[in-house]
N, C-alpha and C positions, 0 to 999 in steps of 0.2 A: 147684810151679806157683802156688798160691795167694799164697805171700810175692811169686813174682814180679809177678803181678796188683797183689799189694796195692802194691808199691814204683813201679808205673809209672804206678799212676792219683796218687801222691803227686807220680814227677816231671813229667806231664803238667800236674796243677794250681799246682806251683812254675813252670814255660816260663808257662803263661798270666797267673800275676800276674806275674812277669819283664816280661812284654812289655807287661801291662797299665802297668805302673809305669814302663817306658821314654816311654811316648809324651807324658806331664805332660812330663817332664824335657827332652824334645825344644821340646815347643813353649815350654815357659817359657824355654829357651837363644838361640832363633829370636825369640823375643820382646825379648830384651834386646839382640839382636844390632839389631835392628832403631832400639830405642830411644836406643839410642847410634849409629848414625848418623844419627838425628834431629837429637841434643842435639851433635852433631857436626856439623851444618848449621847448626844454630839460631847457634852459636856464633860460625863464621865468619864468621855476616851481619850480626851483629849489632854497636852498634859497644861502645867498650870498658867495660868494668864503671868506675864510679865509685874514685877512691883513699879508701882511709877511713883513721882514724887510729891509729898505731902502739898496740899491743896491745888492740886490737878485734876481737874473733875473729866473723869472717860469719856461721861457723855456727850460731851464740847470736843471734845478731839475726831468722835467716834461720827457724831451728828445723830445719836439716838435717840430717838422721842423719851419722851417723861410723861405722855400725856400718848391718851388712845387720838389715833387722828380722825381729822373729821370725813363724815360722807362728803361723797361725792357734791348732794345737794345741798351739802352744808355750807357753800358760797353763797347765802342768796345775798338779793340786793346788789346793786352797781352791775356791772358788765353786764346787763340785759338780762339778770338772773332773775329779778325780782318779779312778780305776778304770777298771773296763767294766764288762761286765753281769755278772752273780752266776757264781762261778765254783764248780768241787766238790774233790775232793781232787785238787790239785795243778795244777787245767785252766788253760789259758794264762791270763793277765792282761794287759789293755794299762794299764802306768801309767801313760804320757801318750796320755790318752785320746784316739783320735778327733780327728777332726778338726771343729769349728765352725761355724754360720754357716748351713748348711743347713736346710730342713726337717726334713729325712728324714737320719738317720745311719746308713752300712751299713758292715758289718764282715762279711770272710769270713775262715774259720780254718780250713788245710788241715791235718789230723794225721795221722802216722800212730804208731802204736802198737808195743810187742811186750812180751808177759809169758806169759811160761812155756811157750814154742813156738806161744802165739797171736798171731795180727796185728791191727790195726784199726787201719780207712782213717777219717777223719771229713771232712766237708765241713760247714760249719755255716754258716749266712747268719743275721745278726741286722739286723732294721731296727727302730731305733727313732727316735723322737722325743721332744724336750718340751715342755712346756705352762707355760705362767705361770712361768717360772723357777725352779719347786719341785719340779715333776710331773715322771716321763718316763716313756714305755710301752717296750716291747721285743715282740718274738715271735723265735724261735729255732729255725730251722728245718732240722736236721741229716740228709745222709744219710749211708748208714753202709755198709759192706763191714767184714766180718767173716771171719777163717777160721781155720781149728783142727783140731785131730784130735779125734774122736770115738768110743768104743764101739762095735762093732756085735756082738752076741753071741759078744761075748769077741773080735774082730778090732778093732786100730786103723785107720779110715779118714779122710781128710781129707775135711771139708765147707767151705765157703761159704757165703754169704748175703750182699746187698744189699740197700737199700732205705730209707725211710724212719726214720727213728727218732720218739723221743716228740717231739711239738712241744712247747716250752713260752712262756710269757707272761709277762713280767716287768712290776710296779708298782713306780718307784722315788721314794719323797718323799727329797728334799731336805731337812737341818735346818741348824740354827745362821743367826747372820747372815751369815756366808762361803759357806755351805750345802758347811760343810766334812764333813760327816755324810749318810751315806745310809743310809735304811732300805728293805729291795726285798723285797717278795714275790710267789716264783716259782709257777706250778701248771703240769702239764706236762698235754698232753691225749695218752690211749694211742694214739699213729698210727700207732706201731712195731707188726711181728709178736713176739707174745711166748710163741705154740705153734708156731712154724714146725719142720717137722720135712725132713732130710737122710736119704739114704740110708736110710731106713725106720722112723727115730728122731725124737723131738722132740728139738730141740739142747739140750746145756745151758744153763743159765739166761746163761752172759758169753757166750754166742754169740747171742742172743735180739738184736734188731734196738729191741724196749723192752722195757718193763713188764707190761703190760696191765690197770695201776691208776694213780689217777691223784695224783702224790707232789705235795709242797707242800715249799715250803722258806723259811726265813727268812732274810734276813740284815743285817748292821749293818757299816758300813765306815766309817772314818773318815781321812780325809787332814791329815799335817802338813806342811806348809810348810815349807821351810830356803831361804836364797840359795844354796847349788850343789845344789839338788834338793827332792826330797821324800820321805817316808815313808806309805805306806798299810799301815793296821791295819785287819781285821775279821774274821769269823766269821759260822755259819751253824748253822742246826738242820735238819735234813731227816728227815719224814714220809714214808714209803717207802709206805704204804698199807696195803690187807688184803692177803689170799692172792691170787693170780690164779688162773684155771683150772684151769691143771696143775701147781696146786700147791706154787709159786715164790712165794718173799716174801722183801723186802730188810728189815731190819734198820735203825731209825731209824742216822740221823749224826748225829757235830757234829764240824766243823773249824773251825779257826782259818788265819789264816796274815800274814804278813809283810812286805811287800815295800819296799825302797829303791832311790830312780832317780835318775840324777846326772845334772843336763842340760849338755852338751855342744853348743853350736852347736846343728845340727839332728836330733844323736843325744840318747836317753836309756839308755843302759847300765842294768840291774837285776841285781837277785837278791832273788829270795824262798825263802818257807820255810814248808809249809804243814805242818800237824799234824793228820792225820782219825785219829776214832775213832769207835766203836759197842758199845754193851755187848752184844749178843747177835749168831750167826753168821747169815745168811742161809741159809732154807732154800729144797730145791730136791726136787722133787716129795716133797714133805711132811717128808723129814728134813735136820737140820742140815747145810749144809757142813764136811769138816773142815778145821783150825785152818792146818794148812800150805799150803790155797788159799783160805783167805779168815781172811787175821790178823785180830785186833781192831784193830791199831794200826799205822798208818804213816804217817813224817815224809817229804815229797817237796820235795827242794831244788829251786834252779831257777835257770837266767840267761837272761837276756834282751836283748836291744837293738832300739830301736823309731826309725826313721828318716824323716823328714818331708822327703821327698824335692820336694813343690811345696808350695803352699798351700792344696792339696784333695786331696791326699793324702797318706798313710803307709802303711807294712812294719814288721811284728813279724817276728822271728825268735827262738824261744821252745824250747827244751830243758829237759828233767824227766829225773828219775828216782826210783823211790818204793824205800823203803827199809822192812822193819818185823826185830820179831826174831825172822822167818823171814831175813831177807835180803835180798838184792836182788830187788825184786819184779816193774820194771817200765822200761821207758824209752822216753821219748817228746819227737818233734821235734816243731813248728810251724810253720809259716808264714801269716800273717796282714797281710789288707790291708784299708784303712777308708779312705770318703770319706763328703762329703755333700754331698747335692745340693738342687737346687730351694730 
């Protein structure tokens, strides 16, 4: 019952970006239909163009494209374009970032999850902005469906949970003179429940909706440049906090990871490759977890393709799976849409 929940509030939020992202495409089609029987009146009434002389090309006098020009988001890489907001072990990445020109940048990322007979639904809304060309702020504001089997004195039963997760806040400076460099520091505020208790028990700690401390993260990203695409390099350090209430405490991270995006027209095809580890296990009401649910180390590959359907919009469609030397650990889909407004 639970997986079925989980899989229909993922395809309900795939139907609603669907639809969101048909109606750009509609009016921008409507739009040009229109514009060319303008330029298709204009033409006829007009009288005839001037002869000019042999090999003069108009277009070079004129300055008229020969080519559809690109989105807006179609800069990525170098000038601060390249990534998205700070991501953790393995979580989506947009490489060609967002779309431009807005105030306000919003980006929603629908996920759903499964590792090791657990589910998790994600809906995440990020708005950010920036400031003077160097600054930009974020806020992240995730809810969460969870579900799993759980213990009950010595019976397995399946629990649930919904609801908010941790909020967090993002500061990103921009470096270099391209501001092909970003440095972002994250703090999450606990707005997750992190003693929610099921069927008579407090959930385990990966069913827990947050934290109930409040974690900090660093991170460093750097964008290269190439003519068929680009590359983004970075990593991160993350502060998990002290103990929580009942007894639960994450274990510092650090991850690396990788990614390449070949620009295509209005496609940008990826693959990354992200590397998390941690030197100690996460405990969970006061003793260590063991090794076989929470490895120290795993690499989570990735592919992606990100499509710039108008000029104020795009669609990530983003796939994982995490790997460590336990195994297969985990696999997760995305879907992901960004505009900006005002």
């Amino acid at each position: 019952m639970t997986r079925v929940v989980g899989i229909t509030s993922l395809s309900l939020a795939l139907l609603g970006l669907g639809l969101a992202a048909l109606y750009p495409t509609l009016d921008r089609a409507l739009a040009r239909r229109e514009a060319r029987r303008l330029v298709e009146e204009a033409r006829l009434s007009s009288p005839a163009p001037p002869s000019r002389e042999p090999g003069v090309e108009l277009g070079v006098l004129t300055g008229l494209r020969r080519e559809p020009a690109l989105h807006c988001w179609s800069n990525i890489g170098g000038c601060g374009a390249g990534g998205g907001s700070a991501s953790g072990a393995g979580g989506a990445k947009w490489v060609g970032r967002s779309i431009t020109g807005g105030l306000v940048d919003i980006q929603v990322l629908a996920t759903q999850a499964v590792s090791h007979g657990n589910y998790f639904t994600t809906f995440n809304t990020r708005l950010g902005t920036g400031v003077l060309n160097k600054w930009n702020f974020g806020v992240n504001v995730p809810i969460l469906y969870k579900a799993g089997d759980v213990d009950v004195l010595g019976q397995t039963k399946s629990a649930g949970i919904a609801g908010f997760g941790d909020i967090s806040v993002e500061i990103t400076r921009k470096l270099g003179i391209t501001n092909a460099s970003m440095l972002t520091l994250i703090v999450s505020a606990p707005a997750g429940a992190h003693d929610a208790q099921r069927v008579g028990v407090v959930l385990p700690q990966h069913l827990q909706l947050g934290s109930g401390v409040v974690p900090i993260t660093l991170q460093f990203e750097h964008t290269v440049d190439r003519d068929w695409g680009l590359m983004i390099f970075g990593g991160n350090a993350a502060y998990n906090g002290w103990e929580n209430s009942v007894k639960d405490w994450r274990a510092p991270s650090f991850t690396g990871y990788g990614y390449v995006g070949y620009i295509w027209r209005s496609f940008v095809p990826s693959a990354g490759l992200t590397l998390f580890g941690k030197p100690l296990h996460d405990r969970e009401r006061g003793d260590d977890r063991l090794d076989d649910q929470d490895p120290l180390f795993m690499a989570v590959p990735s592919l992606a393709v990100e499509w710039s359907i108008s000029d104020y919009i795009a669609l990530l469609l983003y796939v994982n799976s995490s790997l460590s030397y336990n195994g297969f650990e985990s696999v997760s889909g995305t879907l992901g849409l960004t505009t900006s407004v005002f």
